[in-house]
FIROKOL-258250 format. One record per residue: residue in three letters; chain; residue number from 0; x, y, z of N, C-alpha, C in turn. Coordinates in Angstrom, 1 decimal, always signed. Layout:
N
ATOM   aa  ch    i     npx     npy     npz    capx    capy    capz     cpx     cpy     cpz
ATOM  ALA   A  NUM       X       Y       Z       X       Y       Z       X       Y       Z
...
***
This chain:
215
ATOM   aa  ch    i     npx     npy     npz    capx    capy    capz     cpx     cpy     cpz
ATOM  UNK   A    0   +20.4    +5.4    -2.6   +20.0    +5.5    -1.2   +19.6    +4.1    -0.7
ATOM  UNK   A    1   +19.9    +4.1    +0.7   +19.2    +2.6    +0.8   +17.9    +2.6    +1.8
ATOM  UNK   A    2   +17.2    +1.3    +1.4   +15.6    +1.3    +1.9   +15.5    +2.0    +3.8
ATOM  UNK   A    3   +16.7    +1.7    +3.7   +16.0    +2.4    +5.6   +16.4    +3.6    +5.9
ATOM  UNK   A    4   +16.8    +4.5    +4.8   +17.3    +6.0    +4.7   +15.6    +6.4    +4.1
ATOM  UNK   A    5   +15.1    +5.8    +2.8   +14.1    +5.8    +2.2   +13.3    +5.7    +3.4
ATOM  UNK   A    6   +12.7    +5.1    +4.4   +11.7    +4.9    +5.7   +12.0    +6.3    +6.2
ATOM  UNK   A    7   +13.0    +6.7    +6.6   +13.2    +7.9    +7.2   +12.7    +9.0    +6.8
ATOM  UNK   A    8   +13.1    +9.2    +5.3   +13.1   +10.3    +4.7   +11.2   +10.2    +4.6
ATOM  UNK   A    9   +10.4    +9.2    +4.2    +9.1    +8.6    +4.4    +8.8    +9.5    +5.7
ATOM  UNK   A   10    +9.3    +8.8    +6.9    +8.5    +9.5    +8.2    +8.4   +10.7    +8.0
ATOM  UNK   A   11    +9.4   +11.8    +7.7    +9.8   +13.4    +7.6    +8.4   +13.9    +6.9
ATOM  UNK   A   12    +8.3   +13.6    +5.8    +7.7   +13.8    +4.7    +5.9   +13.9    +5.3
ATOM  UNK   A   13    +6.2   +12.8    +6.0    +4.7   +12.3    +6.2    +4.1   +13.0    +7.6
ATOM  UNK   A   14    +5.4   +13.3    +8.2    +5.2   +14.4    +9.5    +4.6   +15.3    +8.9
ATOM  UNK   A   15    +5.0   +16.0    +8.1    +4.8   +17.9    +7.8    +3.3   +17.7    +6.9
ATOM  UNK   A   16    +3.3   +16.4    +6.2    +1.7   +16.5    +5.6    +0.5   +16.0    +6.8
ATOM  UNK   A   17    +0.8   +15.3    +8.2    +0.5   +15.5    +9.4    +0.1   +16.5    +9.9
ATOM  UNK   A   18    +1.2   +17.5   +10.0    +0.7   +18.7   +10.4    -0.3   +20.1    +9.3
ATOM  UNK   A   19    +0.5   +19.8    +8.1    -0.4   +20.8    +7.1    -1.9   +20.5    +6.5
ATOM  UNK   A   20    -2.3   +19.1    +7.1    -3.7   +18.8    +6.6    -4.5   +18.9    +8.3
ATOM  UNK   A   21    -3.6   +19.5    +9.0    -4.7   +19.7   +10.1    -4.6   +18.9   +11.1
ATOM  UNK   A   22    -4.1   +17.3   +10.9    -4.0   +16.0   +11.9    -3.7   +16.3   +13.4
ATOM  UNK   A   23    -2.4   +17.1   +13.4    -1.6   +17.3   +14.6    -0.9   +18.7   +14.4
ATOM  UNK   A   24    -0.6   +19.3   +15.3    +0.0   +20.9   +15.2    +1.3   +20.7   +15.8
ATOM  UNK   A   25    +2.1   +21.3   +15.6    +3.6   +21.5   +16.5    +4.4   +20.0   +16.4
ATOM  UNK   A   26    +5.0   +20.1   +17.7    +5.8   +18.4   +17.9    +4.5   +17.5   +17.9
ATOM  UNK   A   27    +3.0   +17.8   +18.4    +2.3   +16.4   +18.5    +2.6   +15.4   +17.8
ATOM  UNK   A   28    +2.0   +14.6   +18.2    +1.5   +13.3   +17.1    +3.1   +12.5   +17.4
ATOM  UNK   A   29    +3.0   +11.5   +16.1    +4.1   +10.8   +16.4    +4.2    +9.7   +14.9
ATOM  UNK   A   30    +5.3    +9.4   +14.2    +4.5    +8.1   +13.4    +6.3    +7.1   +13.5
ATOM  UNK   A   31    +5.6    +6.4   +12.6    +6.7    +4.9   +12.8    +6.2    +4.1   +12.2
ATOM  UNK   A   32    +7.9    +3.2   +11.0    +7.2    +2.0   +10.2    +8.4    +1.3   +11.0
ATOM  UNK   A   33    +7.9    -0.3   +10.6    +8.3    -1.6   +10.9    +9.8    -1.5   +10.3
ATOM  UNK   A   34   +11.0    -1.8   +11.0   +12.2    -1.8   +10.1   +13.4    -2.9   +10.8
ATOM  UNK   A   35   +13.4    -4.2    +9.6   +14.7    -4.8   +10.8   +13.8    -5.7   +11.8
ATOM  UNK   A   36   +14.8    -5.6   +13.1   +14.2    -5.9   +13.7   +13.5    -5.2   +15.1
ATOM  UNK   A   37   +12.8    -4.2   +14.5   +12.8    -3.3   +15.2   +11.9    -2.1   +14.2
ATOM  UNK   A   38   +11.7    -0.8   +15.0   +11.0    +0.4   +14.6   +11.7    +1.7   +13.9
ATOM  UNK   A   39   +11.6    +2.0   +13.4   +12.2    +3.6   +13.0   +10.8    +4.5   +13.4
ATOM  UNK   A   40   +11.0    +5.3   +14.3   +10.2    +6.6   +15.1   +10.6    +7.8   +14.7
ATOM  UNK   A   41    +9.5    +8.7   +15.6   +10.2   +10.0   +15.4   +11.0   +10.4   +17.0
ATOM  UNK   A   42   +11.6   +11.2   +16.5   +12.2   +11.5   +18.0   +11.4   +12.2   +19.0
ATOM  UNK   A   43   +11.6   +12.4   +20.3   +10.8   +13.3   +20.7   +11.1   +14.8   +20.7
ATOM  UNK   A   44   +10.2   +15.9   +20.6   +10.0   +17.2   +20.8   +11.3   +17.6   +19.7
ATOM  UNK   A   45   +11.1   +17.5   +18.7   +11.8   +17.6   +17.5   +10.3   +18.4   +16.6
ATOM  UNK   A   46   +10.6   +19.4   +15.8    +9.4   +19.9   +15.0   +10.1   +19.0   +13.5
ATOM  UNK   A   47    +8.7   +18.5   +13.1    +8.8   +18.2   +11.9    +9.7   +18.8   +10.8
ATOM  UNK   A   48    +9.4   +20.1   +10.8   +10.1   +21.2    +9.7   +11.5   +20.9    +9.8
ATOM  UNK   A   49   +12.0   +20.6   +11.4   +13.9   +20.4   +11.4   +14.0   +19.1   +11.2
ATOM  UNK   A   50   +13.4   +18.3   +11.4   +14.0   +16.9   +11.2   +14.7   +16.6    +9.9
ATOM  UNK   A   51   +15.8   +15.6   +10.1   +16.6   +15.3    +9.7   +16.6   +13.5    +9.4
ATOM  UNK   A   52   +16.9   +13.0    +8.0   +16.4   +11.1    +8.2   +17.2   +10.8    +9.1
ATOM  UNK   A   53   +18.4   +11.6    +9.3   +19.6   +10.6   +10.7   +18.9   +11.1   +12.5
ATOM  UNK   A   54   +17.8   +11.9   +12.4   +17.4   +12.1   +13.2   +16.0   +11.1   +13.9
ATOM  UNK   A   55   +15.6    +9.9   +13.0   +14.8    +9.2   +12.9   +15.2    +8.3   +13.7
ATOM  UNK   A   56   +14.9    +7.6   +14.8   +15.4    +6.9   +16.0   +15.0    +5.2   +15.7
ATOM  UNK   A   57   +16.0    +4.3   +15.7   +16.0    +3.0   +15.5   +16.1    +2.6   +16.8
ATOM  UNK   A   58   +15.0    +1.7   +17.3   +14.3    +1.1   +18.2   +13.8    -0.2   +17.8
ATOM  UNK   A   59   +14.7    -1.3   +18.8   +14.5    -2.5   +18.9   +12.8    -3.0   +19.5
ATOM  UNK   A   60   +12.5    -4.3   +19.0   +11.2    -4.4   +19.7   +11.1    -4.6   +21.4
ATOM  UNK   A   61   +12.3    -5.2   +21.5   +12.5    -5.1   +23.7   +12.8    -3.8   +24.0
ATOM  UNK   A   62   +12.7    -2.7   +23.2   +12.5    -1.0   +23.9   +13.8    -0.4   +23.7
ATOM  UNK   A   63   +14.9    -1.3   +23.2   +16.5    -0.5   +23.4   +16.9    +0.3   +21.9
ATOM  UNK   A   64   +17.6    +1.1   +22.8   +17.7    +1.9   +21.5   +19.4    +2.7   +21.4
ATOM  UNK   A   65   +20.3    +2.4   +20.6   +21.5    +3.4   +20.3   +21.3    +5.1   +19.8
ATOM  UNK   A   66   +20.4    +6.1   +19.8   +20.3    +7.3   +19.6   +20.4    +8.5   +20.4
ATOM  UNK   A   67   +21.6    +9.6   +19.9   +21.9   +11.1   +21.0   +20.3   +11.3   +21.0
ATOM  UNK   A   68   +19.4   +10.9   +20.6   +17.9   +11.7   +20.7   +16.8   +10.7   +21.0
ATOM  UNK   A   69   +16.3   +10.9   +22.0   +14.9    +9.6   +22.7   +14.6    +9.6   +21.5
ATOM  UNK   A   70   +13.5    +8.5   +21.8   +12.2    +8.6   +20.6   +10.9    +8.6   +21.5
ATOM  UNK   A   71   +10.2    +8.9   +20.5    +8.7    +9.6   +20.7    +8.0    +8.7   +22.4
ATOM  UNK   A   72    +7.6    +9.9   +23.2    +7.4    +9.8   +24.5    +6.1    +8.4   +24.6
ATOM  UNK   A   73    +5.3    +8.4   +23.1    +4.6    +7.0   +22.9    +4.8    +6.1   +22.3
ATOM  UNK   A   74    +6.6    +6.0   +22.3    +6.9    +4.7   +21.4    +6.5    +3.2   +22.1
ATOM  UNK   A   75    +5.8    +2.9   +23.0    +5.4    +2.0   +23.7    +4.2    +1.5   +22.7
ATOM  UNK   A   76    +2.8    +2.7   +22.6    +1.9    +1.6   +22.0    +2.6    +1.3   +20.3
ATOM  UNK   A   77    +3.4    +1.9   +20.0    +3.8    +1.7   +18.5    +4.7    +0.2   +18.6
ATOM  UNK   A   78    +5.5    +0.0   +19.5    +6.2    -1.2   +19.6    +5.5    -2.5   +20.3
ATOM  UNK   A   79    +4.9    -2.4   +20.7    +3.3    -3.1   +20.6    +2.4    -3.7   +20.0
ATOM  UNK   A   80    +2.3    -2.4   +19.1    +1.4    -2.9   +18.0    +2.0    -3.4   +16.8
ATOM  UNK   A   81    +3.5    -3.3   +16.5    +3.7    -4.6   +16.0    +4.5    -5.7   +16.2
ATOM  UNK   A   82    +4.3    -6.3   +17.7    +4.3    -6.8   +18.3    +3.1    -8.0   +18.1
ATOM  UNK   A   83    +1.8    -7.3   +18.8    +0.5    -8.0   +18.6    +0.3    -8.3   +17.1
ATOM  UNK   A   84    +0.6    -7.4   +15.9    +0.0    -7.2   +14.9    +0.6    -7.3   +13.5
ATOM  UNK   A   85    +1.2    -8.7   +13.0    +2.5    -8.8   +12.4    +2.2    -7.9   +11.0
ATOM  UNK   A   86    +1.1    -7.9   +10.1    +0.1    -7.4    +9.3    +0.3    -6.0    +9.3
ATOM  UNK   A   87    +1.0    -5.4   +10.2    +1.0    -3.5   +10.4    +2.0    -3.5   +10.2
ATOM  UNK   A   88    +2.9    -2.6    +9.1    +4.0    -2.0    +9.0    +4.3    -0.3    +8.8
ATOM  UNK   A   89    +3.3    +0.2    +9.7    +3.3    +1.6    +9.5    +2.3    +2.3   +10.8
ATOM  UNK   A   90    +2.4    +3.2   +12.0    +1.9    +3.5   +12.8    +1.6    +5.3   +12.4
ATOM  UNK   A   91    +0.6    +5.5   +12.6    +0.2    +6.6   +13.0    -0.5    +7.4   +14.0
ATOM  UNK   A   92    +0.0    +8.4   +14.8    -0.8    +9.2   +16.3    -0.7   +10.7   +15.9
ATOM  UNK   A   93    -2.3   +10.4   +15.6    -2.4   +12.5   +16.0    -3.4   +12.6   +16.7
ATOM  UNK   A   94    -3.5   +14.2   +16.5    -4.3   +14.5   +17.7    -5.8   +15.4   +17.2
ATOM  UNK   A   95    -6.6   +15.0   +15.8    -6.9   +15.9   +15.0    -8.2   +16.2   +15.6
ATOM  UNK   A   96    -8.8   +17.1   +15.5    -9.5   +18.0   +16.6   -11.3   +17.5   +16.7
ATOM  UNK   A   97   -11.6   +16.5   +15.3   -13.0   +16.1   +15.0   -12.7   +14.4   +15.8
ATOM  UNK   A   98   -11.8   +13.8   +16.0   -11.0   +12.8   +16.4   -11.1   +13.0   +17.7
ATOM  UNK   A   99   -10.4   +14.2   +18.3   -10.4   +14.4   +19.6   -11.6   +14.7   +20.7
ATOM  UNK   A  100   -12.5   +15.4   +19.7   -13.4   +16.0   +20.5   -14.6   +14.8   +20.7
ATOM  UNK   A  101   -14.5   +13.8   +19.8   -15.1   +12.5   +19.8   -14.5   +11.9   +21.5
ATOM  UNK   A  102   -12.9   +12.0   +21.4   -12.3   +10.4   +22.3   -12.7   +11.8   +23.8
ATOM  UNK   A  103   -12.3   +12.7   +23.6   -12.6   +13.9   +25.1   -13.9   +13.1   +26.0
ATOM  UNK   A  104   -15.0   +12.9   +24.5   -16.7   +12.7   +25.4   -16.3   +11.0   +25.7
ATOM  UNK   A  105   -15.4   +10.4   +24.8   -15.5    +8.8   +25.3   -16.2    +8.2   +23.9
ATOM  UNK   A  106   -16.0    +8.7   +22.9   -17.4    +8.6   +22.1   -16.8    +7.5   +21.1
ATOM  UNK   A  107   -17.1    +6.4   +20.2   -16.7    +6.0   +19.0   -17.0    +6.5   +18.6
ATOM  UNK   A  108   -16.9    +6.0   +16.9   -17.2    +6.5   +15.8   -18.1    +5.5   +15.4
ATOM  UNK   A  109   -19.9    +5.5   +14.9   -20.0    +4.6   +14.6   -20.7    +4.4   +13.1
ATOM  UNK   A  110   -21.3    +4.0   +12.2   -21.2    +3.1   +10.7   -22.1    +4.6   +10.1
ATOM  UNK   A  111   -21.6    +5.8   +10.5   -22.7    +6.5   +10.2   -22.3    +6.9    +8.5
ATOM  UNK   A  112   -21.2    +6.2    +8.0   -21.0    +6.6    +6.6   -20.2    +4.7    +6.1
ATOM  UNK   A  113   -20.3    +4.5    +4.9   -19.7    +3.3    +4.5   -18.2    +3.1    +4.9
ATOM  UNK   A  114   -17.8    +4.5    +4.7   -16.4    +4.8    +4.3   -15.5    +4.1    +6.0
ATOM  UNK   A  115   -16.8    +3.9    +7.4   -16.4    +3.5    +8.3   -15.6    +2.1    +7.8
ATOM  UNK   A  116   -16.0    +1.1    +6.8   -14.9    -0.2    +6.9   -13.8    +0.1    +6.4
ATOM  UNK   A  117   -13.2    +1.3    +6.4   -11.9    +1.4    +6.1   -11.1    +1.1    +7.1
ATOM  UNK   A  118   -11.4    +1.1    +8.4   -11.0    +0.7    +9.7   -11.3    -0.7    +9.7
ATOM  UNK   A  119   -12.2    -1.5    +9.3   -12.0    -2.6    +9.2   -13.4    -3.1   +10.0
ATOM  UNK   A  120   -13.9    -2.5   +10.2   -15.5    -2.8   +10.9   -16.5    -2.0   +10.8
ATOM  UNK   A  121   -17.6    -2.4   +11.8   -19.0    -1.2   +11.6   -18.8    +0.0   +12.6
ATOM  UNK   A  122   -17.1    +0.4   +13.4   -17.2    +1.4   +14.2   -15.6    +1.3   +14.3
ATOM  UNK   A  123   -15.1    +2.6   +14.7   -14.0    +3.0   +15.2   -14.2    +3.3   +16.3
ATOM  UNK   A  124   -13.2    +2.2   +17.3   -13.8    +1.9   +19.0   -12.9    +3.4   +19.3
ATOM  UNK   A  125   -13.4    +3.9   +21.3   -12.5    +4.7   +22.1   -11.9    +3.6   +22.9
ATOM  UNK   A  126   -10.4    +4.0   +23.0   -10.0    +3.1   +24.3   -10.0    +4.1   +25.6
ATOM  UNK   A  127    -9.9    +3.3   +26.3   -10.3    +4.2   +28.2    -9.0    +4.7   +28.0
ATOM  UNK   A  128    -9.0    +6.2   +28.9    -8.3    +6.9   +29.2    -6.9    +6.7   +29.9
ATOM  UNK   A  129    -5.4    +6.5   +29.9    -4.8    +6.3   +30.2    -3.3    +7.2   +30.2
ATOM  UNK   A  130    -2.9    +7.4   +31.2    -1.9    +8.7   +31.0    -0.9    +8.0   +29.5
ATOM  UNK   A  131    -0.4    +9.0   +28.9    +0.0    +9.3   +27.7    +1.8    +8.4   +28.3
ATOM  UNK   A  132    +2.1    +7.4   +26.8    +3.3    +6.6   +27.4    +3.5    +5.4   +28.4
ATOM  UNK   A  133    +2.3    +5.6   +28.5    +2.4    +4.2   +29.6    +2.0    +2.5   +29.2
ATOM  UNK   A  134    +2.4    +1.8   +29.9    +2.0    +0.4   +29.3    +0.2    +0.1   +29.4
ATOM  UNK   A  135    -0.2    +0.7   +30.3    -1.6    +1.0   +30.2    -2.1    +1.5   +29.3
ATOM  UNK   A  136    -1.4    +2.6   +28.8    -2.5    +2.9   +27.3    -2.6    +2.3   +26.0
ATOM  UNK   A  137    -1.4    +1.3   +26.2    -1.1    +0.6   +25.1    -1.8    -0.3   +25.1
ATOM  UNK   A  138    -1.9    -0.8   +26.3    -3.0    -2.3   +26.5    -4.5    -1.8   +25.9
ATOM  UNK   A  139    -5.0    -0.8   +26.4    -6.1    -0.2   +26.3    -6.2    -0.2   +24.4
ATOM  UNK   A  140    -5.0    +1.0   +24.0    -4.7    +1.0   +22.4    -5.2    -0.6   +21.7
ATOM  UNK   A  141    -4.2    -1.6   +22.7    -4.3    -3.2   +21.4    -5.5    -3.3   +21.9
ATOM  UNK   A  142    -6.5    -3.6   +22.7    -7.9    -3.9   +22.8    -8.7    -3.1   +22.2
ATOM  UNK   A  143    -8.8    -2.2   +21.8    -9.4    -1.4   +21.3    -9.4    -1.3   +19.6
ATOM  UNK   A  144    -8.1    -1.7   +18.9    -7.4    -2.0   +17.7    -7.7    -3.7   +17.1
ATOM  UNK   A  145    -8.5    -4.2   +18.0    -8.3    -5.3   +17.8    -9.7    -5.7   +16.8
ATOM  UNK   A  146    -9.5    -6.2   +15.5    -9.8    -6.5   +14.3   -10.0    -5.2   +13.8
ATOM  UNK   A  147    -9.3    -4.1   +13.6    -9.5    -2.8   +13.4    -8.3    -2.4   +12.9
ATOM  UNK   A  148    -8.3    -1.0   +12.1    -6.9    -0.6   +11.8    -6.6    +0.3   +12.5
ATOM  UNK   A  149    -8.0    +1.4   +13.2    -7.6    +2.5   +14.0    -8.8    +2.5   +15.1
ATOM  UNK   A  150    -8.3    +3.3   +15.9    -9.3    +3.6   +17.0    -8.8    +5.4   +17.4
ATOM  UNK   A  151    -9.7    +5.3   +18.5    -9.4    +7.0   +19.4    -8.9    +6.7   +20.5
ATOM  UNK   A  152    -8.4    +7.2   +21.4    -7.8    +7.2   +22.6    -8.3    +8.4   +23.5
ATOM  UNK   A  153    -9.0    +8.0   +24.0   -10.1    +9.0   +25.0    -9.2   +10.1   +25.9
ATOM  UNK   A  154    -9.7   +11.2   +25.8    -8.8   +12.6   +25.9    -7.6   +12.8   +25.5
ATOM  UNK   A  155    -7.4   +12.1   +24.2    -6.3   +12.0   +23.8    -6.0   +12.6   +22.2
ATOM  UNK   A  156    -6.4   +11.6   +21.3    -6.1   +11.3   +20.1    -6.7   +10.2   +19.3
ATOM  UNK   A  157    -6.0    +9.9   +18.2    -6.7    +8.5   +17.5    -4.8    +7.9   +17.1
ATOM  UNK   A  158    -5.3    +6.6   +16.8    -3.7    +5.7   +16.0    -4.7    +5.4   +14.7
ATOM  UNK   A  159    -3.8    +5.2   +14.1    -4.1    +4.5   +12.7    -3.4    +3.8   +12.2
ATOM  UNK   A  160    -3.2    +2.4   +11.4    -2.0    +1.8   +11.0    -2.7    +1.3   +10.1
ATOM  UNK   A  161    -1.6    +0.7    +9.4    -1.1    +0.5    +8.1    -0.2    -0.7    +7.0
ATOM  UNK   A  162    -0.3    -1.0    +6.5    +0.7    -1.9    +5.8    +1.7    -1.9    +5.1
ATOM  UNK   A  163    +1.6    +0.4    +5.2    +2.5    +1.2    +4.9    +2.3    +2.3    +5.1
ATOM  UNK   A  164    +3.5    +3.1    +5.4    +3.0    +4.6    +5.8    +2.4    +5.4    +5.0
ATOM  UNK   A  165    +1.9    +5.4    +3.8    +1.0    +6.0    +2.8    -0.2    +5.5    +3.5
ATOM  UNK   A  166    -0.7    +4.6    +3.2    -1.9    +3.7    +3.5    -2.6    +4.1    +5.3
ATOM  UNK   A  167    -1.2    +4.1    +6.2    -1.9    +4.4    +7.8    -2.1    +5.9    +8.0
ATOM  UNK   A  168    -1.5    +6.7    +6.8    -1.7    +8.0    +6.6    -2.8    +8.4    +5.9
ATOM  UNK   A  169    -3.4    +7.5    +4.9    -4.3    +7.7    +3.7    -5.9    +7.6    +4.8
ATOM  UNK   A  170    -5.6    +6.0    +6.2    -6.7    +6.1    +6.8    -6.8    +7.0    +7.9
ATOM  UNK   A  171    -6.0    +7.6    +8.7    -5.8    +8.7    +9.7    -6.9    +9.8    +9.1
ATOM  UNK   A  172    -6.4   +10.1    +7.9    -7.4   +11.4    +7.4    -8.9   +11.2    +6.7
ATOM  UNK   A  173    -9.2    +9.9    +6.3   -10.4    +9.2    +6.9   -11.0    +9.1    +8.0
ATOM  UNK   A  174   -10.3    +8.7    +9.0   -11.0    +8.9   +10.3   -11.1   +10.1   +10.9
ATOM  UNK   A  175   -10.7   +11.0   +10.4   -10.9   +12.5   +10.5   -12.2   +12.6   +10.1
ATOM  UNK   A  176   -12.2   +12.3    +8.9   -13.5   +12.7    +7.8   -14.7   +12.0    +8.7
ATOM  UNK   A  177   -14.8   +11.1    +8.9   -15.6   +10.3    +9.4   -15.8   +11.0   +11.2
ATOM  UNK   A  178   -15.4   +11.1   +11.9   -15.3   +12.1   +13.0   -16.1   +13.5   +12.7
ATOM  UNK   A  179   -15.5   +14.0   +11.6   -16.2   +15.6   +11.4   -17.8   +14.8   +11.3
ATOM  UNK   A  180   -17.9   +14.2   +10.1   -19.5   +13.8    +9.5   -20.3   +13.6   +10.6
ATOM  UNK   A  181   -19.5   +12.4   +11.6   -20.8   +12.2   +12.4   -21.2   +13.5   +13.6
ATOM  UNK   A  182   -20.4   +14.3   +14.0   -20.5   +15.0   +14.9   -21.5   +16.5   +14.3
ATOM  UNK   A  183   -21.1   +16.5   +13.0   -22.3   +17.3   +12.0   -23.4   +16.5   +12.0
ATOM  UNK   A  184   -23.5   +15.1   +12.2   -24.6   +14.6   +11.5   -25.5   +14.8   +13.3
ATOM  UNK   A  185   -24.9   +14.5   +13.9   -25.3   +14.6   +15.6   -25.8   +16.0   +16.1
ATOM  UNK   A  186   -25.8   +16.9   +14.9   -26.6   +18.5   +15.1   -27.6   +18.5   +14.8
ATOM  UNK   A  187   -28.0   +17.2   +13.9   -28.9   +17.1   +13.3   -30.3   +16.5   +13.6
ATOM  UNK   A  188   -30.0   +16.0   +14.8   -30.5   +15.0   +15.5   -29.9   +13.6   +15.5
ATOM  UNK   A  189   -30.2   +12.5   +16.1   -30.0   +11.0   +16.0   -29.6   +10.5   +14.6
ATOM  UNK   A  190   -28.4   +10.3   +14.4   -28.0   +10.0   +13.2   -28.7    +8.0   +13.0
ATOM  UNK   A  191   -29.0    +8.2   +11.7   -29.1    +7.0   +10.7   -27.6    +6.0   +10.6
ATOM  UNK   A  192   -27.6    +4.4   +11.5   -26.1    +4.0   +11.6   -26.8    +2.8   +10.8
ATOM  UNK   A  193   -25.2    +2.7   +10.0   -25.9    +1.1    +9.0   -25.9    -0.3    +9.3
ATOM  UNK   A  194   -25.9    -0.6    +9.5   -26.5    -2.1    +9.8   -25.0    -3.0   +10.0
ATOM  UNK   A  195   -24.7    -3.9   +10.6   -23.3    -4.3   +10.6   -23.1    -5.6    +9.3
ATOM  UNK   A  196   -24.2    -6.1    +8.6   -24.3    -6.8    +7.6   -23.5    -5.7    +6.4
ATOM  UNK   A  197   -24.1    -4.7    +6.3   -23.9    -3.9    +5.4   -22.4    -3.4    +5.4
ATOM  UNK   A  198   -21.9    -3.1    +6.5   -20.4    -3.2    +6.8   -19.5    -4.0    +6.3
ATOM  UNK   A  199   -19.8    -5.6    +6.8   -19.2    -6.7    +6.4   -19.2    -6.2    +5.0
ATOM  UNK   A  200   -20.3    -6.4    +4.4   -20.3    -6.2    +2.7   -19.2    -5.4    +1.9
ATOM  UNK   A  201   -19.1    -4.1    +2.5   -18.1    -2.9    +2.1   -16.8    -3.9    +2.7
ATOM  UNK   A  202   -16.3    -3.8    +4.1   -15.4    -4.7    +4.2   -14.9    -5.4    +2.9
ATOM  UNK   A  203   -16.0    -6.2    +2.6   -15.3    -7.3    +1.8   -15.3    -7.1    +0.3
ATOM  UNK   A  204   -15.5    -5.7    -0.3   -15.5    -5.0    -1.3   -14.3    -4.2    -1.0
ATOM  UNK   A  205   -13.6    -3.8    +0.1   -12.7    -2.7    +0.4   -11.2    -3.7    +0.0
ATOM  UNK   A  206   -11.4    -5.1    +0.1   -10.0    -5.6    -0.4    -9.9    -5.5    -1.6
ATOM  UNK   A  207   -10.1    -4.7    -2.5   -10.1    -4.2    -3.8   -10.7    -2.7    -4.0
ATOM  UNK   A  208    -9.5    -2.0    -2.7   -10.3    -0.6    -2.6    -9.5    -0.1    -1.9
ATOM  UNK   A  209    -9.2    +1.3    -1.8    -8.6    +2.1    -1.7    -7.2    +2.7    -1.8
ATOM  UNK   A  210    -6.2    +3.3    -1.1    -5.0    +3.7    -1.2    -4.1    +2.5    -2.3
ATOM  UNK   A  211    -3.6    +2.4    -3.4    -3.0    +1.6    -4.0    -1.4    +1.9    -4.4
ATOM  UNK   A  212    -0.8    +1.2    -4.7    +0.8    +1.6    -5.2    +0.6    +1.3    -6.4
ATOM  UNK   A  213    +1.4    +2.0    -7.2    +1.4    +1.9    -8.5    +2.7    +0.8    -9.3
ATOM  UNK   A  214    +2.0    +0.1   -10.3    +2.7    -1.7   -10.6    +4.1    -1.4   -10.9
***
């Protein structure tokens, strides 16, 4: 098989565990790695369960595309972001409900557990509200992404990326985790947030830490 049948068959795979861990329900969501010169997506309003790897949509970085089937109605912030972001080779968008119910109020995520420098800072920012697909939300997406691996998208969802689709998938369901905690921790009264020294530190302990491939 060759490596960009392998990507494909990747996305499929990584759709349906998308949907079975809770992230995104039905067609939501959306994911995409770096390929070429250019993206491999998912199509749009395709359910995971039918997809097909020849159903996986190759998309140039200037937006053009040869496929009988669009791709994903937010292939804009994904072509974008690695655009801005040479270091990402793997995009993830769901819509997961501890995630959402955070970006609905506008809310970050902030250092209320270590496990936050997996994103790459002491908070997982929201970006401002912007209809779904547009160059506006993407602008919003890269500022908001910026020295970060994921953020939320206010009434929306969260992205997560990656240096591979294991890895942008491995933090997506981290920032889940991190989403549920603090919104439990916020029943509790005024949650306890850590210090941004203390962040850096994990930061710089996490480049020898987490999701790994095997030698």
């Amino acid at each position: 098989m060759s490596k960009e049948f392998d990507h494909r068959r990747e996305i499929i795979v990584h759709g349906l565990k998308m949907n079975s861990s809770g992230l995104s329900q039905g067609t939501s969501g959306n994911l995409s790695v770096r390929w070429s010169d250019g993206m491999l997506v998912t199509p749009s309003g395709i359910a995971y369960d039918a997809l097909q790897p020849e159903d996986i949509v190759f998309m140039k970085l200037d937006g053009s595309f040869d496929h009988p089937l669009a791709p994903s109605s937010e292939w804009r912030f994904h072509r974008d972001i690695y655009v801005a972001r040479p270091e990402v080779n793997a995009v993830v968008h769901a819509h997961p409900t501890h995630c959402t119910a955070l970006a609905i109020q506008g809310m970050e995520i902030p250092a209320v557990h270590y496990m936050i420098a997996s994103a790459g800072g002491p908070s997982i920012r929201c970006a401002s509200y912007h209809t779904y697909g547009t160059e506006a939300l993407s602008v919003a997406a890269i500022a908001a992404l910026e020295n970060r691996s994921g953020c939320l998208l206010a009434h929306h969802g969260m992205i997560a990326t990656g240096a591979n689709m294991a890895k942008a998938m491995w933090l997506a369901v981290e920032m889940e985790a991190l989403a549920h905690l603090y919104i439990l921790a916020l029943q509790l009264g005024k949650p306890r947030i850590l210090p941004d020294e203390e962040i850096a530190r994990v930061v710089a302990k996490f480049a020898h830490y987490g999701l790994r491939e095997r030698a």
